[in-house]
C-alpha positions, 0 to 999 in steps of 0.5 A: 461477605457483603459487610466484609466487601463494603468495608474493605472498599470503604476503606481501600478509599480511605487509604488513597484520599484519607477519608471514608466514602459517605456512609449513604453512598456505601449503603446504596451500593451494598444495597445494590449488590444484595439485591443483583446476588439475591436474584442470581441466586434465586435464578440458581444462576451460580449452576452456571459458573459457582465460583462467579456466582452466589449461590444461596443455600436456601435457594438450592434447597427451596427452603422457604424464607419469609420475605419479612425474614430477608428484609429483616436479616439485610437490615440487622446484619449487612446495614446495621454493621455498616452503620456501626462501623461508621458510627464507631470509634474503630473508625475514628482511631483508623482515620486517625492513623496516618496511612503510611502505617496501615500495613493491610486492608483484607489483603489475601497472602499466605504463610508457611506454618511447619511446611504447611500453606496458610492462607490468610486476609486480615481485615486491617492492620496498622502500627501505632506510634509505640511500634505495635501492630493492632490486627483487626477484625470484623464479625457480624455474628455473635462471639466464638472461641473459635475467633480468638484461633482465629486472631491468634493465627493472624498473629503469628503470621503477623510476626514474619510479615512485618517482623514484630515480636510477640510483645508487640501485637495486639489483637482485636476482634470487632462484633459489629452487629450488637444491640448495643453497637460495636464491641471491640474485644481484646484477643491475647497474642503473648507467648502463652496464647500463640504456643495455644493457638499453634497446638491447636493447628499442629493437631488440627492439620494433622487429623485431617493429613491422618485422613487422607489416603496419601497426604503428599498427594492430598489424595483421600478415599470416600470410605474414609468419610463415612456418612452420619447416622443422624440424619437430622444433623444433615438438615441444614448441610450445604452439601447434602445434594452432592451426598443424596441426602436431600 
């Protein structure tokens, strides 16, 4: 979330001037940030107003966390993707691109995938000289399948969006965190791939419509939703107090 907040304000800027903010800048104030979200959470100050308010799962359940472990996931992750980023030829080809083709900086929008609401916020997207439009996002863990679905339903809301055809979207995922700096990794969005990705979230919306009592209504019943019998699969679950399997 920090990167994903810094980024996007960095880049809101650039969009506006044309440049980026000074890396040290965005680093002091994300620095800044973390620090008042961690004490808020430390305080369980999000019992107050949680949806203001970060709330850290290990500060919920008391899970003990080193302090040389929070220093070195801050550094590693949040500072260390920042700088890659800045450090990156994704910045460079975005600063390129001049800004009457950036089309969204991690704008919230929805779209309707066969009567079903989608809620989406596409990290970047612009139009390259040739017409494409390039979808970008930005990752700060290690590569998952389930990212590609992920690019792949951006790409299919970007042909209504922006009215492009198949053909011409390219999709992107940016892992920012790797020790050997930023990977940028191609996601397919011809017609093969976004007929995969749009199997996968017809079946996926119906298993969980299959679930509710009255779908119409999004009414389900709490014996639909039976508990695990391994309780080890609870351990690190961020709802384990509201299901008393603390």
């Amino acid at each position: 979330s920090l990167v994903h907040d810094a980024l996007k304000r960095a880049l809101s800027r650039a969009r506006g001037t044309g440049a980026l903010p000074p890396l040290e800048k965005v680093l002091e104030q994300t620095r800044a940030k973390a620090r008042a979200e961690w004490a808020g959470s430390r305080e369980k100050s999000y019992w107050r107003e949680a949806s203001r308010i970060v709330g850290l799962v290990e500060h919920e359940y008391g899970d003990p966390v080193a302090d040389a472990d929070w220093r070195a996931l801050y550094e590693g992750v949040v500072d260390g993707s920042l700088r890659a980023f800045y450090a990156s030829e994704v910045a460079q080809e975005i600063l390129r691109t001049p800004r009457d083709r950036w089309l969204t900086v991690d704008e919230l929008d929805s779209w309707s995938f066969e009567g079903t609401k989608i809620w989406v916020a596409v990290d970047f997207a612009y139009r390259d000289p040739d017409g494409r439009v390039h979808l970008l996002d930005w990752k700060t863990g290690k590569e998952r399948e389930v990212d590609h679905v992920q690019v792949g339903t951006y790409a299919l809301y970007a042909h209504g969006k922006w009215n492009v055809a198949v053909d011409s979207v390219v999709g992107g995922l940016v892992y920012l965190a790797g020790n050997g700096g930023p990977e940028r990794v191609t996601v397919a969005a011809d017609r093969t791939a976004l007929d995969a990705c749009t199997a996968t979230m017809r079946s996926s919306i119906a298993a969980m419509k299959a679930s509710l009592e009255d779908a119409g209504r999004n009414v389900a019943r709490e014996e639909a939703f039976p508990r695990l019998e391994d309780r080890a699969e609870c351990r690190r679950c961020p709802f384990r107090r509201p299901c008393g399997r603390l």
